[in-house]
C-alpha positions in Angstrom: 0.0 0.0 0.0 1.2 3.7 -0.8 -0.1 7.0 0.7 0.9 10.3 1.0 1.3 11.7 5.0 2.2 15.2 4.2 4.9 15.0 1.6 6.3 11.9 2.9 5.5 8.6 0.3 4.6 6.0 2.8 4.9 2.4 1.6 3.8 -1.0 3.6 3.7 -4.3 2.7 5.8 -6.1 -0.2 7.7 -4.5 -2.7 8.4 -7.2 -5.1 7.9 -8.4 -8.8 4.3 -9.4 -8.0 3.3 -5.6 -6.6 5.7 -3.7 -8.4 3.6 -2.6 -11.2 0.6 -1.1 -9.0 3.5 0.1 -6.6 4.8 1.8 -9.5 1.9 3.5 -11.0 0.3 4.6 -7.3 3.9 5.8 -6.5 3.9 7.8 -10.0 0.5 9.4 -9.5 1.7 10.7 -5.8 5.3 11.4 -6.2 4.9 15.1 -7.4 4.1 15.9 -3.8 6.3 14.2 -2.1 9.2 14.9 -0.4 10.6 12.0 1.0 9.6 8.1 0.9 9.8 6.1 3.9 9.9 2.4 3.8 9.9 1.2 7.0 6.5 -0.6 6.8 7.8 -2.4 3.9 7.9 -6.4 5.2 9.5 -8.0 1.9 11.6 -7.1 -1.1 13.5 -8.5 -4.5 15.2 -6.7 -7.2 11.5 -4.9 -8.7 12.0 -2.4 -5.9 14.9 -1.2 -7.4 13.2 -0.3 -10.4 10.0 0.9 -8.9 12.3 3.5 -6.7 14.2 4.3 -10.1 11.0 4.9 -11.6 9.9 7.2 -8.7 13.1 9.0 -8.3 13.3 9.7 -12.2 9.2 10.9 -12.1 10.1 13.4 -9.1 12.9 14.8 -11.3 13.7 17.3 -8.2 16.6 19.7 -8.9 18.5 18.6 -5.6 18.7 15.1 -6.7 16.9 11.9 -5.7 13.8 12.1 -2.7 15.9 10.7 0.3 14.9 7.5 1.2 14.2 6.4 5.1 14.0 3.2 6.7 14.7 0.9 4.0 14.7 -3.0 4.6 18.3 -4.4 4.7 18.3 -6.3 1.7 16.7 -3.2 -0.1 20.0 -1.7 1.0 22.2 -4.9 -0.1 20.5 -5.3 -3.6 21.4 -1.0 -4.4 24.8 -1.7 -3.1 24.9 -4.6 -5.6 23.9 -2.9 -8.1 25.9 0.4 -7.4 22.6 2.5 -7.7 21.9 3.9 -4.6 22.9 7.1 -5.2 20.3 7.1 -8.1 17.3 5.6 -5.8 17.7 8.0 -2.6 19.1 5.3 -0.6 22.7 7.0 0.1 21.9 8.5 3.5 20.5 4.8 5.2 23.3 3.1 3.3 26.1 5.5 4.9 24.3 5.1 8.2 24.9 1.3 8.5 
């Protein structure tokens, strides 16, 4: 599930293959107000998170670079290290913190 709480992108549940096209397309339609996303109610995740946070991050095309990203699952963080794209999904600031 998405919703916006102020201009924080609030995501629960699984972010996998299976959601990541309605994950996608509810992320797109909100993102222009957002701020920020915070995963921390997110309970499961696989590589189609990466691309639904690309596909965010490029939507919100903000001139200070990629929405940060808080409370990320740990093998959200592993899989953007992996793939040397967290700088490009937000993730920077929870990756430096670990």
């Amino acid at each position: 599930m998405i919703a916006l709480d102020g201009d924080v992108l609030r995501v629960t549940g699984a972010m996998r293959l299976a959601e990541a096209v309605s994950l996608r397309d509810a992320g797109l339609a909100l993102i222009g107000s957002a701020r920020s996303i915070d995963l921390s109610g997110v309970s499961e995740v696989d590589s189609a998170a990466i691309a639904v946070l690309l596909a965010w991050e490029r939507a919100s095309s903000g001139s200070a670079g990629p929405l940060p990203v808080v409370g990320a699952p740990e093998g959200l963080l592993s899989l953007s290290n992996l793939y040397e794209v967290s700088s490009f999904c937000g993730l920077d600031a929870a990756s430096a913190a670990r």
